[in-house]
Each structure stands twice: as structure tokens, then as C-alpha cells.
DRENDO-1510 file (C-alpha; in Angstrom, 1 decimal, always signed):
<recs>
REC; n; res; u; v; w
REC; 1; UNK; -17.5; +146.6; +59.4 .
REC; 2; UNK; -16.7; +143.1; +58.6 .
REC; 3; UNK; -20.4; +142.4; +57.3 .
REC; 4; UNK; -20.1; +145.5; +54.9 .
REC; 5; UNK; -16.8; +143.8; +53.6 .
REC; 6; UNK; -18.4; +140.5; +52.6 .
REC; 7; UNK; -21.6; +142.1; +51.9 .
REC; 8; UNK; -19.2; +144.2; +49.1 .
REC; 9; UNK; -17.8; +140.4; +48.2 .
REC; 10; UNK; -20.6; +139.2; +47.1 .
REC; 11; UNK; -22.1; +142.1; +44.8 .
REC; 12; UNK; -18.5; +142.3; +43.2 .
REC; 13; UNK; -19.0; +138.9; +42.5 .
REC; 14; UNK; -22.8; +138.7; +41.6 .
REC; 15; UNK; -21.2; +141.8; +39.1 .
REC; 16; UNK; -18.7; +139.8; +37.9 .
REC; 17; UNK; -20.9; +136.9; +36.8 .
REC; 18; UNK; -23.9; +139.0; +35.5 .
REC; 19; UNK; -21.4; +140.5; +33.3 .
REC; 20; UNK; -20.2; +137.3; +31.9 .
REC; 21; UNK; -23.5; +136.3; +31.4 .
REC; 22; UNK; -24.7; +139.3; +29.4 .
REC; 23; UNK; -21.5; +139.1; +27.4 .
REC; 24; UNK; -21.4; +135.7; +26.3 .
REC; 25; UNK; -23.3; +134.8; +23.2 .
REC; 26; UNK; -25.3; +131.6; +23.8 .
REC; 27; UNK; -25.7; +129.0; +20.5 .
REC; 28; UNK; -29.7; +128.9; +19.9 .
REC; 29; UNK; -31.6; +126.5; +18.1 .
REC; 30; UNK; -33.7; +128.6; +16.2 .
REC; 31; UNK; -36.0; +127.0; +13.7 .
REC; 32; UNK; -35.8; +128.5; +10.1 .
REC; 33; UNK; -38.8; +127.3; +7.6 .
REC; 34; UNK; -36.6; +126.0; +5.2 .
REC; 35; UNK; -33.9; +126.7; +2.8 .
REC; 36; UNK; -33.3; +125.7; -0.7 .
REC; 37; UNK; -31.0; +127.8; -1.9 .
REC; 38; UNK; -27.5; +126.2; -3.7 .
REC; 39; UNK; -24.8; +126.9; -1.1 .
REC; 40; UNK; -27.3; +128.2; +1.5 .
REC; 41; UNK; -26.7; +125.0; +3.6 .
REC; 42; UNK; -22.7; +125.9; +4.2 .
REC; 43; UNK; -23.2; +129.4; +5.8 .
REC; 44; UNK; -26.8; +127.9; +7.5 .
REC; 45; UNK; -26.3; +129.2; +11.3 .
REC; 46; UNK; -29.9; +129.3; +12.3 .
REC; 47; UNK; -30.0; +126.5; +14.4 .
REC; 48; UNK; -32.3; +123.8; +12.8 .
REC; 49; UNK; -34.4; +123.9; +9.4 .
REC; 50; UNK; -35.9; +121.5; +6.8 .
REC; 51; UNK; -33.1; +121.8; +3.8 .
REC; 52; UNK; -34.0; +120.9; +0.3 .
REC; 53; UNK; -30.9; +119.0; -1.3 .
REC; 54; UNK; -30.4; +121.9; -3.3 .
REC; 55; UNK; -28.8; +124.0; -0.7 .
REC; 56; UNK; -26.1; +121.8; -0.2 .
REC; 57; UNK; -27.4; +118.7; +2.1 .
REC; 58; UNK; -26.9; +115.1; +0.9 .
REC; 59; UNK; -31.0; +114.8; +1.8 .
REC; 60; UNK; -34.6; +116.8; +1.2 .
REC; 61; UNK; -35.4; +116.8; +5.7 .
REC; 62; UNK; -33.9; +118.2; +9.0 .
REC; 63; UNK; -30.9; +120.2; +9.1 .
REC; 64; UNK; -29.4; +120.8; +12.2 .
REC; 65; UNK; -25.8; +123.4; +13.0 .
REC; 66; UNK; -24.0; +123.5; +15.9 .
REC; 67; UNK; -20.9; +123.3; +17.8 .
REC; 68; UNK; -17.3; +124.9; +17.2 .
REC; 69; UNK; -15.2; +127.6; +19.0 .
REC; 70; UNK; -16.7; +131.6; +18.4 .
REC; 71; UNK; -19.9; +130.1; +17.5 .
REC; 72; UNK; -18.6; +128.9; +14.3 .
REC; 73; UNK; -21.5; +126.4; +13.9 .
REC; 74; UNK; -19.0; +123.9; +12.7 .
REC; 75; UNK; -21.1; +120.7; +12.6 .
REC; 76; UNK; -23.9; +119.8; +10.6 .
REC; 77; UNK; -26.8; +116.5; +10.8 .
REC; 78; UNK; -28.9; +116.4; +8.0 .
REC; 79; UNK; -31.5; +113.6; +8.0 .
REC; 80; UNK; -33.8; +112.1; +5.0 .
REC; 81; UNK; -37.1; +112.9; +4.9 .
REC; 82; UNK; -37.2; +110.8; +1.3 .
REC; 83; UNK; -37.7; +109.7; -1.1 .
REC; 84; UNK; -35.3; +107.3; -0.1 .
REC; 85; UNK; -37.2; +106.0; +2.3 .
REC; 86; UNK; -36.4; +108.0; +5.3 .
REC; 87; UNK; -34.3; +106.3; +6.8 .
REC; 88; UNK; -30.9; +107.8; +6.3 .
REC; 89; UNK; -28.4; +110.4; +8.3 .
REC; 90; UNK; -25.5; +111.9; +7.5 .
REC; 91; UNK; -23.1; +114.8; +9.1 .
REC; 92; UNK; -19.9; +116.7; +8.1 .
REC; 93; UNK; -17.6; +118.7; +10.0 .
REC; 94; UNK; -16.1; +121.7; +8.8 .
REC; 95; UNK; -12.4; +123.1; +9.3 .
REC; 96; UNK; -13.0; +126.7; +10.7 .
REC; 97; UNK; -9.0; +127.6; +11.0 .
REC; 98; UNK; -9.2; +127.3; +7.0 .
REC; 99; UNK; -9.8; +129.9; +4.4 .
REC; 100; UNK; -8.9; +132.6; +7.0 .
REC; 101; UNK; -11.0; +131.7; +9.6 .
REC; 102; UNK; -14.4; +131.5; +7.4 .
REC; 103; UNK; -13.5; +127.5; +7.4 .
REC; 104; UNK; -14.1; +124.6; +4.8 .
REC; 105; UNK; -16.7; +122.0; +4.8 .
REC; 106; UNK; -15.3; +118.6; +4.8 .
REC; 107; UNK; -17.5; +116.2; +2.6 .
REC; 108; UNK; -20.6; +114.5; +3.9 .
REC; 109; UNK; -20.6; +110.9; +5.7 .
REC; 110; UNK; -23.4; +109.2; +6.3 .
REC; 111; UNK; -24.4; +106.7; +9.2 .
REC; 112; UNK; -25.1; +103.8; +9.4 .
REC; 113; UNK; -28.1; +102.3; +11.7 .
REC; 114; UNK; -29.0; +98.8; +13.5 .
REC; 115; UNK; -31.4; +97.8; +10.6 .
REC; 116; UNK; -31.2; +97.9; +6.4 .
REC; 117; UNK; -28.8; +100.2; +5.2 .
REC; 118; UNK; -28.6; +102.3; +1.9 .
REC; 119; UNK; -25.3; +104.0; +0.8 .
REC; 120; UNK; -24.8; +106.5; -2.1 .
REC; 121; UNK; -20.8; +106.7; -2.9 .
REC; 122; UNK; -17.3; +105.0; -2.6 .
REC; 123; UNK; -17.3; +103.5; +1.0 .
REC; 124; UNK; -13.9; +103.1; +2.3 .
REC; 125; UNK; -13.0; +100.5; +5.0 .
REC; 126; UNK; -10.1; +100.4; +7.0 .
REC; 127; UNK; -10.2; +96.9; +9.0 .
REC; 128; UNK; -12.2; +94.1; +8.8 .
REC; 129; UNK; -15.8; +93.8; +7.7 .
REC; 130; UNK; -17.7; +90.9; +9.6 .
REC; 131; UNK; -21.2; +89.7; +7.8 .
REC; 132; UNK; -23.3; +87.6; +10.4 .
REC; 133; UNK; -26.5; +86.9; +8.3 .
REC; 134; UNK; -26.0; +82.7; +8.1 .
REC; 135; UNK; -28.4; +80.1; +9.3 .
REC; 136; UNK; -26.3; +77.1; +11.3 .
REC; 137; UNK; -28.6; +74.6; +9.0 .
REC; 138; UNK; -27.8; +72.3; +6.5 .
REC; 139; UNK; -27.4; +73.7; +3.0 .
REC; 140; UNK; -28.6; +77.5; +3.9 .
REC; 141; UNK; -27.1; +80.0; +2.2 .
REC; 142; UNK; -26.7; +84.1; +2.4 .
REC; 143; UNK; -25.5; +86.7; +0.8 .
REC; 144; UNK; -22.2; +88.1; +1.6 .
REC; 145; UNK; -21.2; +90.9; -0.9 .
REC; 146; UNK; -23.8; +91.3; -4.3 .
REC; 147; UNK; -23.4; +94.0; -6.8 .
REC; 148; UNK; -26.5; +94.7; -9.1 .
REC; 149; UNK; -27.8; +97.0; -12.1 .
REC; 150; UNK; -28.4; +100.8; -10.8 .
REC; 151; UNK; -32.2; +100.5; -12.9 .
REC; 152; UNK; -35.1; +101.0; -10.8 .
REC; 153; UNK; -35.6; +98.5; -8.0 .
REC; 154; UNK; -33.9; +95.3; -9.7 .
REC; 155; UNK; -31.4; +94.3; -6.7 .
REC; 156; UNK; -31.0; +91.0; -7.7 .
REC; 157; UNK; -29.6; +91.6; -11.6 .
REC; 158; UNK; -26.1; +91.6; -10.9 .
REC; 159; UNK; -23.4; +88.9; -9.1 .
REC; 160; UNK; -23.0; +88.2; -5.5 .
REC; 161; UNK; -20.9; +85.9; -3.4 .
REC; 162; UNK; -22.5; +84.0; -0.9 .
REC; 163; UNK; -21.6; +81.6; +2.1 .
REC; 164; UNK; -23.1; +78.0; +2.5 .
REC; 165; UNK; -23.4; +75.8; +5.3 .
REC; 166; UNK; -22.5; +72.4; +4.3 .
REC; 167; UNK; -22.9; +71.0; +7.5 .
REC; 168; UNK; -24.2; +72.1; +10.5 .
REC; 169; UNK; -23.2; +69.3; +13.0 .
REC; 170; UNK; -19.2; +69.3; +12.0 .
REC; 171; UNK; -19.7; +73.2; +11.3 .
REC; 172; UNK; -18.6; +73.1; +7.7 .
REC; 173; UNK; -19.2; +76.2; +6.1 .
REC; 174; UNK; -18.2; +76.7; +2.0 .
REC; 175; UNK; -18.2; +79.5; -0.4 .
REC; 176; UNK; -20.8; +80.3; -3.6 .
REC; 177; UNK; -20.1; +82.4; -6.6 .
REC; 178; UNK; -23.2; +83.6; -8.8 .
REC; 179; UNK; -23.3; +85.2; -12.0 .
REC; 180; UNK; -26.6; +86.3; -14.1 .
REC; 181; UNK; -26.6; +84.9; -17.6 .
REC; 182; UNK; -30.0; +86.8; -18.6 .
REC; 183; UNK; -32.9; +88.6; -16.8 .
REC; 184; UNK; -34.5; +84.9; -17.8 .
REC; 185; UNK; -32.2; +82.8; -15.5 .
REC; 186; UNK; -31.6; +85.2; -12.6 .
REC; 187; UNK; -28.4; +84.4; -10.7 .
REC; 188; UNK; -27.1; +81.1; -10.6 .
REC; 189; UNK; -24.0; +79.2; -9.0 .
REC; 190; UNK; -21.2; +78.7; -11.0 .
REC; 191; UNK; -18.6; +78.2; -8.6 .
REC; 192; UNK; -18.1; +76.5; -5.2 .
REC; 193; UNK; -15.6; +76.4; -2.9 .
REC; 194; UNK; -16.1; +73.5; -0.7 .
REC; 195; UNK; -15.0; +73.4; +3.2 .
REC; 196; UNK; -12.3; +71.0; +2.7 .
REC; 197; UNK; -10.7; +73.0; -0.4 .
REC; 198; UNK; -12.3; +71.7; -3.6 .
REC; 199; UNK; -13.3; +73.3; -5.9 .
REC; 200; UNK; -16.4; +73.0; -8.3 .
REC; 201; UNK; -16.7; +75.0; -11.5 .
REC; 202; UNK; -20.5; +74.2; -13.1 .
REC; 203; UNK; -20.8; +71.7; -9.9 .
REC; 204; UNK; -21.9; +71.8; -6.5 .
REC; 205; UNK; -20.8; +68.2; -5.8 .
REC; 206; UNK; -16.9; +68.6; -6.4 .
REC; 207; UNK; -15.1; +65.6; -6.0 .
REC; 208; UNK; -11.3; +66.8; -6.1 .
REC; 209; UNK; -9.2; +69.6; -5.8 .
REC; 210; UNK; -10.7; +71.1; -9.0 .
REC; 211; UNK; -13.9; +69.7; -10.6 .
REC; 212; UNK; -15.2; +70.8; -13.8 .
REC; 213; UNK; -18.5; +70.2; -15.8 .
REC; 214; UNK; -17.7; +70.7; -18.8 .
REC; 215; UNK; -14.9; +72.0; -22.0 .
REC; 216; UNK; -11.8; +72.9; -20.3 .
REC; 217; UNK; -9.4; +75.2; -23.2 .
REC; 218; UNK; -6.0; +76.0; -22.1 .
REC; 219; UNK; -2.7; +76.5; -24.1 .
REC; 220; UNK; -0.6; +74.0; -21.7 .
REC; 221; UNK; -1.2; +71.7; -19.2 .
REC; 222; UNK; +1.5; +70.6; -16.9 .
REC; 223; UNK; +1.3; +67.1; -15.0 .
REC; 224; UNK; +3.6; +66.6; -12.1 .
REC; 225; UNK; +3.9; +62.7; -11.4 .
REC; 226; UNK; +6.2; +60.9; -9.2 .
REC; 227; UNK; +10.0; +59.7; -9.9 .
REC; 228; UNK; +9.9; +56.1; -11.4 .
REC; 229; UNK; +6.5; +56.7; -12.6 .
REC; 230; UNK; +7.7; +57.0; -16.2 .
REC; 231; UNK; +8.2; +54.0; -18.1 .
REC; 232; UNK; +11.4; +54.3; -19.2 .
REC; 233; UNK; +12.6; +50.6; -17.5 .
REC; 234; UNK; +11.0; +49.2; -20.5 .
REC; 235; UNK; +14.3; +49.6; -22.5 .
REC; 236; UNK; +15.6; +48.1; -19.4 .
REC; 237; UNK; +17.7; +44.7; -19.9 .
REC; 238; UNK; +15.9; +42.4; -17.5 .
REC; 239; UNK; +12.3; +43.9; -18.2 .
REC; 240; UNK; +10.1; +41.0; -19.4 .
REC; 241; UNK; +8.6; +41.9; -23.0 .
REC; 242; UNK; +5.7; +39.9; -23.3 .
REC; 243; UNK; +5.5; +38.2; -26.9 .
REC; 244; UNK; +3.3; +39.3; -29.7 .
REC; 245; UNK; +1.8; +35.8; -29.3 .
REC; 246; UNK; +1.0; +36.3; -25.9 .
REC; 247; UNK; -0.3; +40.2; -26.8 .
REC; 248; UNK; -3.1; +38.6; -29.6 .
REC; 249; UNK; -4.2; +36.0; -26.8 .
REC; 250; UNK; -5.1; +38.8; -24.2 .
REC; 251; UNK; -6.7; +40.9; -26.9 .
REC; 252; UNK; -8.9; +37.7; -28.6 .
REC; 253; UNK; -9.8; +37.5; -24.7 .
REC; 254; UNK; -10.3; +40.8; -23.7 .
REC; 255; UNK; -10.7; +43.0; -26.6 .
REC; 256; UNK; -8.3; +45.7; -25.2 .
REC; 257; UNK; -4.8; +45.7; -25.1 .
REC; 258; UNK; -3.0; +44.7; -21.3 .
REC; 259; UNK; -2.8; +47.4; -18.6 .
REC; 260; UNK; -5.1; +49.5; -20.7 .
REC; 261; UNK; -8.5; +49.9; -19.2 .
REC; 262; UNK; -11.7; +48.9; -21.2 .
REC; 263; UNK; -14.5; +51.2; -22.8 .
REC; 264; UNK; -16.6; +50.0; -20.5 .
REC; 265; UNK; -14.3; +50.7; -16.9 .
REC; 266; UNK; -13.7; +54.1; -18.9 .
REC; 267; UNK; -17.3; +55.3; -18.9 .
REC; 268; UNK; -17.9; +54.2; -15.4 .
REC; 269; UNK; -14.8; +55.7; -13.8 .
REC; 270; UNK; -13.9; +58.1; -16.4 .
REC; 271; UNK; -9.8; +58.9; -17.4 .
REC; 272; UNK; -7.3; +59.6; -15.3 .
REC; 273; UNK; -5.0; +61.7; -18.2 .
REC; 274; UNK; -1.6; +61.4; -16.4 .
REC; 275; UNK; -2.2; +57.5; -16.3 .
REC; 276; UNK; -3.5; +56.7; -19.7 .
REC; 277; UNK; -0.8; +59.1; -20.8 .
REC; 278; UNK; +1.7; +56.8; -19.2 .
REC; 279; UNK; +0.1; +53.7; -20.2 .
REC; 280; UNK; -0.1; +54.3; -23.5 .
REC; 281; UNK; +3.4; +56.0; -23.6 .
REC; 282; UNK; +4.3; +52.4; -22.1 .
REC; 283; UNK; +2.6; +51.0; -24.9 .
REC; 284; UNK; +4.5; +52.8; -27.6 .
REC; 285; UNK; +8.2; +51.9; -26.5 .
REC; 286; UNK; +6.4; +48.0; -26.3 .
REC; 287; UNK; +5.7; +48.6; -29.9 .
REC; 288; UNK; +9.6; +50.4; -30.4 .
REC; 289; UNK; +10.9; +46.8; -28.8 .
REC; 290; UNK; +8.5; +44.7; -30.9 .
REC; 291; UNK; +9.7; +46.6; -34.4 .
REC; 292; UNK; +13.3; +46.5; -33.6 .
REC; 293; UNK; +13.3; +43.0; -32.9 .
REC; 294; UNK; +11.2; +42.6; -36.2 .
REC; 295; UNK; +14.0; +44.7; -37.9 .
REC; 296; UNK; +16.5; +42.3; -36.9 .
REC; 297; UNK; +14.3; +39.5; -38.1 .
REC; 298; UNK; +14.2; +40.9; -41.7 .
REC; 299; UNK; +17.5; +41.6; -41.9 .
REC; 300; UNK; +18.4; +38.1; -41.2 .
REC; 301; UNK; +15.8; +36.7; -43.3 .
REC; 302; UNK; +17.6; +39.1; -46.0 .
REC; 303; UNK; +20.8; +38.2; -45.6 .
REC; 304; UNK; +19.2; +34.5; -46.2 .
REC; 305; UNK; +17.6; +35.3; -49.2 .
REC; 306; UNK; +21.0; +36.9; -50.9 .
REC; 307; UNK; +22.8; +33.9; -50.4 .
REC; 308; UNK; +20.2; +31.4; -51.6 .
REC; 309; UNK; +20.1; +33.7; -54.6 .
REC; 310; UNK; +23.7; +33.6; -55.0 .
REC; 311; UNK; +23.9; +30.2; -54.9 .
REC; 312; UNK; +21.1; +29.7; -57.5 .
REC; 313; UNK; +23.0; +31.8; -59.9 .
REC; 314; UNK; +26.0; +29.7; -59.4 .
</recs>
């Protein structure tokens, strides 16, 4: 009695099992030839198939559906056969609880692999984007972000900004900017942003904050200088005015005038503006002095001449 009891156990259970088995519907992958077909790609439930781009896929090669509750097939791979050089995938999902239950395709994203990469579209990051493409060698440079024409294979007609290593032993590392002038020149740097903060604009060699080589047009520049700079304590009582004597002797000597640097020191150093500015603004209230004190002089010498005139007539 007891082995007819588990005998009965286990048929009710091999029952129980065979009837889940013959009940539940399996997902197959089922090749298809192909399908081409616009739209054919977002009902596609055959398992896999080579899809022409017409019927939907981002790609003409291998289309593959699976996945989702009730055998929705809710998941789609479609790889690139070309011409794009085979070497591209991309998948979508699709939200079956939509449009009652028949679901809506949610747009196409494509992978990226371990080698080149090729994208079509608006890529959207959310985070940081880390490029590690630069030699640790003096004066290497690479490419960081470039933007070119979309005209046949010309990648390089376009801008780009690219990182340079200034030097390799004190890890210095600066910034390039390129722009294309013609298809003649290709790209060429027009900016640099050095390690240490300067900044080059038609130089690589900046030697301040901001170097430029060549016209600089701007509606207003504003120099900062430092308090006392301004010579203003020449109209000071105790400031020492050299004479107009002394002035001729230092320019018969020197052909330049004093505390004014020479043609020569110019075109070797070049001119600092806020200093000459200065210097000659100095220069001018030396000249206010020298014509007020000639004033005075021909006033006196005026005054003179009246009374010797008066006298004469007398």
C-alpha cells in the first residue's frame, strides 16, 4: 500500500510537469532570410534575420529579437554588415505596457567597442569623458575633440583641440587650438595654452599671461597699475624740476629725453604701454611746470617793458 501511494506521487508529479512543459511556449531563434520591408523590423519576432535598413534597423546585417514577458520579443541587436565598415552594433528596447499592450520601440543606441569608433547622431554624455591617447614625450601632441566637413572621407577639414606635452620630465602638459584657413594650409595652431597659464595667440612660445603675434583691435583697454605709480608728485612742492639747461645737456648727450628709453632699447625689448604711458604722462606735467614758470617770466618781462615805455614817453 505505501509503494502504490508514492508510486501515485510521482506520476501526479511527472503529470504535473509534462503539462507545464507542453503548455509553455519556448522563445526560438528561428532564422528568417531577410526582411526589407519599411516597418517590418518593429513587429520582426522570428528570431534572427539579415535586415536591410529599410525595415527599420539603423544597419543593412544581423537582426536578432528576443526577450520580454509573454514572449513580447522586446529587445532587438542589429549589427553592420556595411558599408560602414562593419564594425558597428546597436540595440533598442521597446516598452510593451504601451499602446495597449502592443508596446513602443524606444529609439536605437549604438555601442561602442575596444577599437575605432564611428557614431551617426547627437551623443549625449552624462559624466566625464576621459581621452588617454598622449605620448609622455617631449613636444607630442593628440587629438582631443576635432570636428570636420561631412564630404567624403576628409576628416582632417575641420578644427580640433589637442593636448601637448611640454615636458615630459616635470609632467607639463598644455593645450592646442587648430583652425583650417583653406584646404591649402590644412589645420594649423592658433592658440596655446601653456602649462603654467599663458597664453599664446599666433605663438607657441608665449612669454606672459597673454602673448600676441600680431594687430590687436579693441574699443577699450583698461590698465590697472599700482597706487603711487602715477606721477602726480610732480606738482609736488619739494619735487626737484630739473632745468631746461640741464634737459638740452642730457638730450645733446643722449639724443632722447631722461627716463624715456631710446629707439634702440625699444626695438630690443619692445614697450611696456602702461610705462611709457606713465613716462610720458610725467613728461607732460614737466613741460606744464616749465610753461608756467615761462609764463611768469613773460609776464615780468612785460610788466618791464611798460614801464620803460612809460618812462620814455615821459
Amino acid at each position: 500500500m505505501h509503494k502504490k501511494n508514492e508510486t501515485s506521487k510521482i506520476i501526479i508529479t511527472l503529470a504535473i510537469v509534462l503539462f507545464n512543459v507542453i503548455n509553455m511556449v519556448a522563445q526560438t531563434l528561428n532564422p528568417t532570410y531577410s526582411i526589407r520591408t519599411p516597418g517590418e523590423a518593429d513587429t520582426f519576432k522570428g528570431g534572427y534575420t539579415f535586415s536591410y535598413a529599410t525595415a527599420g534597423t539603423p544597419w543593412n546585417g544581423a537582426l536578432i529579437s528576443f526577450g520580454g514577458f509573454d514572449n513580447r520579443y522586446d529587445c532587438q541587436i542589429s549589427a553592420d554588415y556595411g558599408p560602414n565598415g562593419g564594425n558597428r552594433i546597436s540595440f533598442r528596447t521597446k516598452n510593451a505596457d504601451l499602446n495597449n499592450g502592443v508596446g513602443i520601440w524606444n529609439p536605437w543606441n549604438e555601442l561602442a567597442t575596444r577599437s575605432e569608433n564611428t557614431f551617426t547622431g547627437i551623443q549625449t554624455i552624462y559624466g566625464s569623458l576621459s581621452v588617454r591617447n598622449l605620448p609622455n614625450s617631449n613636444n607630442s601632441s593628440a587629438i582631443m575633440i576635432a570636428h570636420s566637413i561631412a564630404n567624403d572621407n576628409l576628416v582632417t577639414f575641420g578644427t580640433s583641440i589637442r593636448s601637448i606635452t611640454e615636458s615630459e620630465g616635470s609632467n607639463i602638459y598644455g593645450m592646442q587650438f587648430f583652425t583650417q584657413e583653406s584646404h591649402g594650409t590644412g589645420q594649423t595652431e592658433k592658440l596655446r595654452i601653456q602649462g603654467n597659464g599663458n597664453v599664446g595667440i599666433g605663438t607657441t612660445h608665449p612669454d606672459s599671461r597673454l602673448t600676441v603675434a600680431g594687430n590687436i583691435h579693441a574699443q577699450e583697454v583698461k590698465v590697472t597699475i599700482n597706487a603711487g605709480s602715477v606721477p602726480d608728485y610732480v606738482f609736488a612742492n619739494d619735487y626737484k624740476l630739473k632745468s631746461l639747461q640741464e634737459v638740452e645737456d642730457y638730450i645733446k648727450q643722449n639724443s632722447h629725453l631722461p627716463e624715456i628709453p631710446s629707439a634702440t632699447e625699444i626695438e630690443k625689448n619692445g614697450l611696456m604701454l602702461a610705462e611709457m604711458n606713465l613716462s610720458l604722462l610725467k613728461k607732460m606735467e614737466e613741460m606744464t611746470l616749465y610753461m608756467i614758470e615761462q609764463n611768469k617770466q613773460i609776464i615780468d618781462l612785460k610788466n618791464r617793458l611798460e614801464k620803460v615805455e612809460s618812462i620814455s614817453v615821459k
